[in-house]
C-alpha positions as a Python dict, from the first residue, in 0.01 Angstrom:
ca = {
    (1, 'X'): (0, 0, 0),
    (2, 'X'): (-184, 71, -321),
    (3, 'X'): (-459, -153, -364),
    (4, 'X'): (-423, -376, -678),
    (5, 'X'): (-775, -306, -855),
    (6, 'X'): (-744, -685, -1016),
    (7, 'X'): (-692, -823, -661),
    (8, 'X'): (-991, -684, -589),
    (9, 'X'): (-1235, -786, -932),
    (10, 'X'): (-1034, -1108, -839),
    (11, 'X'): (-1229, -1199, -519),
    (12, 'X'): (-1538, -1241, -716),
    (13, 'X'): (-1382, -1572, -810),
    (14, 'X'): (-1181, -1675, -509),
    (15, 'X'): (-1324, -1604, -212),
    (16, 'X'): (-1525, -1852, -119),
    (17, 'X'): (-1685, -1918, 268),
    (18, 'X'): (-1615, -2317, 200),
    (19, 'X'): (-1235, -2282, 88),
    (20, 'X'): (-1178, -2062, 316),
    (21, 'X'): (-1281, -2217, 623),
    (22, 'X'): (-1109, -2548, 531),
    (23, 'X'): (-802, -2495, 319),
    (24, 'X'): (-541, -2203, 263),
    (25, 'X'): (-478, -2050, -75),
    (26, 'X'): (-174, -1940, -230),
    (27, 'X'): (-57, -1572, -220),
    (28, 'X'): (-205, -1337, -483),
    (29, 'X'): (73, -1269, -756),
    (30, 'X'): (39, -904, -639),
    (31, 'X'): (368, -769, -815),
    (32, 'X'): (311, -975, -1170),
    (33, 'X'): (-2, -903, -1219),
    (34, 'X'): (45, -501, -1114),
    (35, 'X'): (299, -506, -1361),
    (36, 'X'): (136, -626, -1621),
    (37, 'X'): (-176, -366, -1597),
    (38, 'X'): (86, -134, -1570),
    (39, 'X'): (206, -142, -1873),
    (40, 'X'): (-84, -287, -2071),
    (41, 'X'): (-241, 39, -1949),
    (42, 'X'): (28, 265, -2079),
    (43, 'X'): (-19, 75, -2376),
    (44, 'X'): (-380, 149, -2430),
    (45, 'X'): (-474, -209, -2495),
    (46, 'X'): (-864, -218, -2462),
    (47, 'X'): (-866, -530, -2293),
    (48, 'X'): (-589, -480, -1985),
    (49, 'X'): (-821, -531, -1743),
    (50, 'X'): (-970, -906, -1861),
    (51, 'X'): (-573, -1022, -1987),
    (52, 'X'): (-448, -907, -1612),
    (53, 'X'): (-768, -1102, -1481),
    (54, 'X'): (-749, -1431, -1643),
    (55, 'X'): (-406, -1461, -1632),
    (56, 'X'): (-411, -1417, -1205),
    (57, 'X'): (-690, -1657, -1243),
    (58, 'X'): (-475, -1919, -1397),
    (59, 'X'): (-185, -1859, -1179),
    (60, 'X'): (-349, -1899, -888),
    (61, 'X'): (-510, -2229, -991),
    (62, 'X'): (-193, -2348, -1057),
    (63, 'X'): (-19, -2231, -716),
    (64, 'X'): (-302, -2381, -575),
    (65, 'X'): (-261, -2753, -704),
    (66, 'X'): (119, -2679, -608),
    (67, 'X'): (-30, -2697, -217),
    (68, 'X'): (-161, -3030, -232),
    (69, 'X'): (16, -3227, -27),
    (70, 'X'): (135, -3567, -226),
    (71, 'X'): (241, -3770, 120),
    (72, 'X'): (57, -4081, 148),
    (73, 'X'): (49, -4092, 554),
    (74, 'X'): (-318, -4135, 653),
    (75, 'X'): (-495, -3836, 699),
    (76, 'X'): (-738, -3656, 967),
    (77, 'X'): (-1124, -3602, 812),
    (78, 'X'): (-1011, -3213, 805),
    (79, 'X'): (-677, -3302, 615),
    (80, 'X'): (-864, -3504, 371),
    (81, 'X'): (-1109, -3192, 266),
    (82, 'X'): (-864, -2924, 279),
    (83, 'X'): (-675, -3130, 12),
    (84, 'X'): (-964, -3214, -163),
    (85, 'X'): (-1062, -2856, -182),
    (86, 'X'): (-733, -2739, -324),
    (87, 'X'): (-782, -2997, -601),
    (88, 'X'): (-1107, -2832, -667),
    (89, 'X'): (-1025, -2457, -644),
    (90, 'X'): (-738, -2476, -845),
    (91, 'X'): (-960, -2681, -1125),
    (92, 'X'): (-1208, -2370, -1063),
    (93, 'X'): (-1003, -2095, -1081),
    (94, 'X'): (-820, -2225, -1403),
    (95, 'X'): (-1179, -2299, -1541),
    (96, 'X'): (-1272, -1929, -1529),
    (97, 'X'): (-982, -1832, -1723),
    (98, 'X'): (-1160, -2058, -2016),
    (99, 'X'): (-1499, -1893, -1955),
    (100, 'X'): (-1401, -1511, -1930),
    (101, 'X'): (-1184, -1545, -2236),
    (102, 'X'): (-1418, -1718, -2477),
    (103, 'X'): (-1713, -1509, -2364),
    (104, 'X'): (-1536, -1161, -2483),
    (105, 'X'): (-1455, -1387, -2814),
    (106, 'X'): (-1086, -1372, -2721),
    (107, 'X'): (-985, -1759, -2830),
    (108, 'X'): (-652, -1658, -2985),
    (109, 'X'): (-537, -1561, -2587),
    (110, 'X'): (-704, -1909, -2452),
    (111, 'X'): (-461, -2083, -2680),
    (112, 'X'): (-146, -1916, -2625),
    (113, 'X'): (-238, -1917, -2245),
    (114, 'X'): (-308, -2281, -2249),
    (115, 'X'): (51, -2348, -2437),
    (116, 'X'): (229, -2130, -2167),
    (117, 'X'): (87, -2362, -1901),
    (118, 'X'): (221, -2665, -2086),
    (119, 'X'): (537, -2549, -2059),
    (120, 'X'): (521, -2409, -1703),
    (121, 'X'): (419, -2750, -1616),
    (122, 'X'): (718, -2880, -1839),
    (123, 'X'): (951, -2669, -1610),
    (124, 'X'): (807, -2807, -1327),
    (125, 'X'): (908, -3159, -1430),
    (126, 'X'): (1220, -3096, -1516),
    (127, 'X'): (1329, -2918, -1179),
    (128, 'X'): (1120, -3149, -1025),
    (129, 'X'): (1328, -3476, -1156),
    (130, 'X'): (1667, -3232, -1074),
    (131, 'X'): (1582, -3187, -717),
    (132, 'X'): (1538, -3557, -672),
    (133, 'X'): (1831, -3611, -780),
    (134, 'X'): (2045, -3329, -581),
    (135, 'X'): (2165, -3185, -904),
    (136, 'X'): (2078, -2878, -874),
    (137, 'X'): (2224, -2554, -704),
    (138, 'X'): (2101, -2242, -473),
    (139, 'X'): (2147, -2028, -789),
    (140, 'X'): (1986, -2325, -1067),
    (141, 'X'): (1665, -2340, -816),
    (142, 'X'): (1635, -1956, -808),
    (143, 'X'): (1650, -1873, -1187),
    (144, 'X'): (1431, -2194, -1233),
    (145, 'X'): (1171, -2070, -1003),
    (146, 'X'): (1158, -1687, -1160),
    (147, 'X'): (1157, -1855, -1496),
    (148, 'X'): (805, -2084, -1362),
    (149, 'X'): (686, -1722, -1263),
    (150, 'X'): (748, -1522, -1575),
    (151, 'X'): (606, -1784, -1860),
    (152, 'X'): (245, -1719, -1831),
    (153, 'X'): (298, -1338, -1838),
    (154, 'X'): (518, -1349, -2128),
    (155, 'X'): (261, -1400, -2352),
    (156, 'X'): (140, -1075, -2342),
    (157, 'X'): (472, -970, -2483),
    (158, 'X'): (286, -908, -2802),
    (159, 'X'): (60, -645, -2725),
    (160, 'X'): (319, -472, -2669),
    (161, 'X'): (501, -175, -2896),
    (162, 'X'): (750, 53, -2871),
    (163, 'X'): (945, 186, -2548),
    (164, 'X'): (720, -111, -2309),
    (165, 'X'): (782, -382, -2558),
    (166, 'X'): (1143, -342, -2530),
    (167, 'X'): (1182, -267, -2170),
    (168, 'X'): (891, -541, -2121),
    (169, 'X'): (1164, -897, -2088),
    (170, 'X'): (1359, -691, -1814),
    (171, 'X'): (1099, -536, -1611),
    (172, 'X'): (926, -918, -1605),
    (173, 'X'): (1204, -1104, -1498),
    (174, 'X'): (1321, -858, -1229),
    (175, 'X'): (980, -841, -1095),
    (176, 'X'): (1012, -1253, -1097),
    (177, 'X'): (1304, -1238, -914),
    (178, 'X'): (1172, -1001, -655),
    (179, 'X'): (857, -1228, -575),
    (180, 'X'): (1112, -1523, -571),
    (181, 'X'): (1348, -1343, -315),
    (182, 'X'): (1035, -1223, -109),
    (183, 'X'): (875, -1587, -107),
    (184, 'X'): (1260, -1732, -29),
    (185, 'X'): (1273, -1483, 275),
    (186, 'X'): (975, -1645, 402),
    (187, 'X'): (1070, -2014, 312),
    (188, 'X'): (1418, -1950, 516),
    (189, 'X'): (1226, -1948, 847),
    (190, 'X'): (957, -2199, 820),
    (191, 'X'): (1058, -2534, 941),
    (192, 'X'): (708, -2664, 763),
    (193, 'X'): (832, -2476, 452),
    (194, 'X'): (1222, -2514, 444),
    (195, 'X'): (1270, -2814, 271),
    (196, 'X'): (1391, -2746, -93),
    (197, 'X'): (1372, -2404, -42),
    (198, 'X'): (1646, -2179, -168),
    (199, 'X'): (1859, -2179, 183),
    (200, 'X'): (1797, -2556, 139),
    (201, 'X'): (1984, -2574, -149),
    (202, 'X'): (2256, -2322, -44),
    (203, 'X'): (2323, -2516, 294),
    (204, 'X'): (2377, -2836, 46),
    (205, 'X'): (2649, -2644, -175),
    (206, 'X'): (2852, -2480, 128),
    (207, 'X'): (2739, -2722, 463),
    (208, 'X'): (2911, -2975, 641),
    (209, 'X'): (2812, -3313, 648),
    (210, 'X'): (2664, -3291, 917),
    (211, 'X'): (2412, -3046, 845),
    (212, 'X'): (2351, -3198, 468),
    (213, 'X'): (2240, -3495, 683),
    (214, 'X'): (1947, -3331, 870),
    (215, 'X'): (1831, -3199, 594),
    (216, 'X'): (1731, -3487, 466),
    (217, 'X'): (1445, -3463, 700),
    (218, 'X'): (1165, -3216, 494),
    (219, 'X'): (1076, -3087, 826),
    (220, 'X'): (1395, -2967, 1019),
    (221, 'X'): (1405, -2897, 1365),
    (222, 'X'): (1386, -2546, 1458),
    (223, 'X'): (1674, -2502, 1709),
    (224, 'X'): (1842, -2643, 1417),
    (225, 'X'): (1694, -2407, 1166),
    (226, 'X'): (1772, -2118, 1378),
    (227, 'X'): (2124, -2211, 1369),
    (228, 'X'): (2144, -2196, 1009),
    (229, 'X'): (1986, -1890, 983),
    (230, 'X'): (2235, -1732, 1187),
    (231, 'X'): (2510, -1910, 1044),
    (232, 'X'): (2436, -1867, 657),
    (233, 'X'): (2250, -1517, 703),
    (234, 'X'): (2019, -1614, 476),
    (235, 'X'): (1808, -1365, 505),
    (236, 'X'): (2087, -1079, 388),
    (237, 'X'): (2182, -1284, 97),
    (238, 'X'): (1810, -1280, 2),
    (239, 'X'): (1821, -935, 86),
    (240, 'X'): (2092, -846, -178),
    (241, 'X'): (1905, -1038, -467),
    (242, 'X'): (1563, -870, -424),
    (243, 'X'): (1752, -491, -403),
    (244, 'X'): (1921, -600, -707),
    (245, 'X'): (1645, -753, -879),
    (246, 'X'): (1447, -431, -762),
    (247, 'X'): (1685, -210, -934),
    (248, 'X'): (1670, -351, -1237),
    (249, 'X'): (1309, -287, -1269),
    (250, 'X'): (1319, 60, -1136),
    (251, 'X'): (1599, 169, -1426),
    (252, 'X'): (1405, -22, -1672),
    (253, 'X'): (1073, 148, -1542),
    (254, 'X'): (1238, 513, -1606),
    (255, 'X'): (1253, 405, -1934),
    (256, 'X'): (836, 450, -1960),
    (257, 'X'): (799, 788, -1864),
    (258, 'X'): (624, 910, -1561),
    (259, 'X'): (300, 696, -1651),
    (260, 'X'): (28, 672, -1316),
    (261, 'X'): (26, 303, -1309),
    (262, 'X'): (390, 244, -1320),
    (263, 'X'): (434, 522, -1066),
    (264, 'X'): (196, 302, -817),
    (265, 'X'): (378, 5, -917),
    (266, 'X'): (722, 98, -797),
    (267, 'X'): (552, 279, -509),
    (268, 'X'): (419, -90, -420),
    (269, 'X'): (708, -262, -513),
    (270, 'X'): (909, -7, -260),
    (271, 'X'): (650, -102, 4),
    (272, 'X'): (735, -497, -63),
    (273, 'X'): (1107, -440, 9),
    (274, 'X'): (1049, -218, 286),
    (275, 'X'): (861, -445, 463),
    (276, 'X'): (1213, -645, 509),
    (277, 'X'): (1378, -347, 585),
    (278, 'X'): (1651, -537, 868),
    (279, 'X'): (1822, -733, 559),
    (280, 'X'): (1721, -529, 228),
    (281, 'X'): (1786, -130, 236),
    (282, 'X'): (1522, 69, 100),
    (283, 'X'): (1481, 149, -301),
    (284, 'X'): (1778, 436, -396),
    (285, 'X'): (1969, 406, -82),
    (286, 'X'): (2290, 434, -138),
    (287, 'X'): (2477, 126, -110),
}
């Protein structure tokens, strides 16, 4: 795979020996944050580089609250600091965000940044009080959760023009949807991880009763589990979203010409699918 220059500048501010050896950070939003530079690139815009920067910066401070566990069971010494640290790096890593933009002057970005995470949080709520409530389906929670993914990077929207600023809506939410399907894959098969996952959600719609009963515990059993999986195929159904979801970025990204940085992207974007390569055929296979 192509390594994601940001990812890299982005350690600087992450990778820490403390947080590291006592809590677990959220994924890197590799494919977002690619795509933005991408096309921010293409676009000339002198400050690509900072704009792709802060705005990982700020999601990964918020993915990182997302880990804390809220459970009020009493807690191991080593529990206790790993969530306290998570409280802590995701204040830090939002914090930077602040500090990078106002020292290159940019406090028009700070502010339309800071709105975007008012209404990510907003989101959150909403789904939030929805899930409690079971009223939501497979298909609600997935265009909820590429929607979360998408707000902070549509800001950049305006410094955009021409060809990028029109293909710029479809290439973000595909890309959404393929980090969505990709995470979901994941989620399918972790009994720590299952609970109000996407295949959570789809068991509710089409299971019987009894299997909407035991999932009412958030950590199913895996013999259990592995029944599912077999049963629903969740993984395929997954599979079919994230080629489709890849498609539509790949017809949107011919629309850009045959730019370096979107060539990489699509090349790592190929290498994402690929690596599920059982339940999603590869990028122009005929299907």
């Amino acid at each position: 795979m192509i390594p994601n220059r940001i990812h890299e500048i982005a350690k600087k501010y992450v990778e820490y020996d403390m947080i590291q050896a006592h809590t677990e950070l959220p994924a890197f939003p590799d494919l977002r944050v690619r795509l933005l530079f991408a096309i921010l690139n293409q676009q000339s815009v002198a400050q690509s580089e900072l704009y792709s920067l802060v705005v990982s910066l700020v999601q990964l401070g918020m993915d990182t609250h997302d880990l804390i566990d809220l459970e009020t069971d009493k807690r191991s010494e080593s529990e206790m600091r790993s969530r306290q640290l998570k409280v802590l790096a995701g204040d830090y890593f939002s914090s930077q965000f602040y500090r990078l933009l106002a020292q290159a002057g940019q406090t028009d970005m700070i502010a339309a940044i800071s709105a975007a995470v008012c209404e990510v949080n907003r989101m959150k709520v909403k789904l939030y009080i929805m899930m409690s409530r079971s009223d939501v389906t497979a298909e609600d929670y997935f265009a909820w959760m590429a929607g979360m993914k998408s707000k902070l990077f549509e800001v950049f929207a305006g410094k955009m023009a021409g060809q990028a600023s029109s293909h710029w809506p479809v290439l973000l939410q595909g890309m959404c949807r393929c980090e969505v399907a990709l995470d979901e894959m994941e989620r399918c098969e972790s009994p720590t991880r299952f609970y109000q996952s996407w295949a959570y959600w789809h068991v509710l719609e089409n299971g019987n009763e009894e299997e909407r009963e035991a999932l009412e515990q958030q950590h199913p059993d895996p013999a259990f589990l592995s029944s599912l999986l077999k049963k629903y195929e969740f993984r395929g159904k997954l599979g079919v979203m994230l080629n489709a979801a890849a498609d539509e970025v790949q017809a949107a990204a011919a629309g850009l010409g045959a730019d370096m940085h979107v060539q990489e992207l699509l090349q790592t974007l190929e290498s994402y699918t690929g690596r599920w390569a059982g339940a999603v055929p590869a990028l122009n296979e005929t299907r």
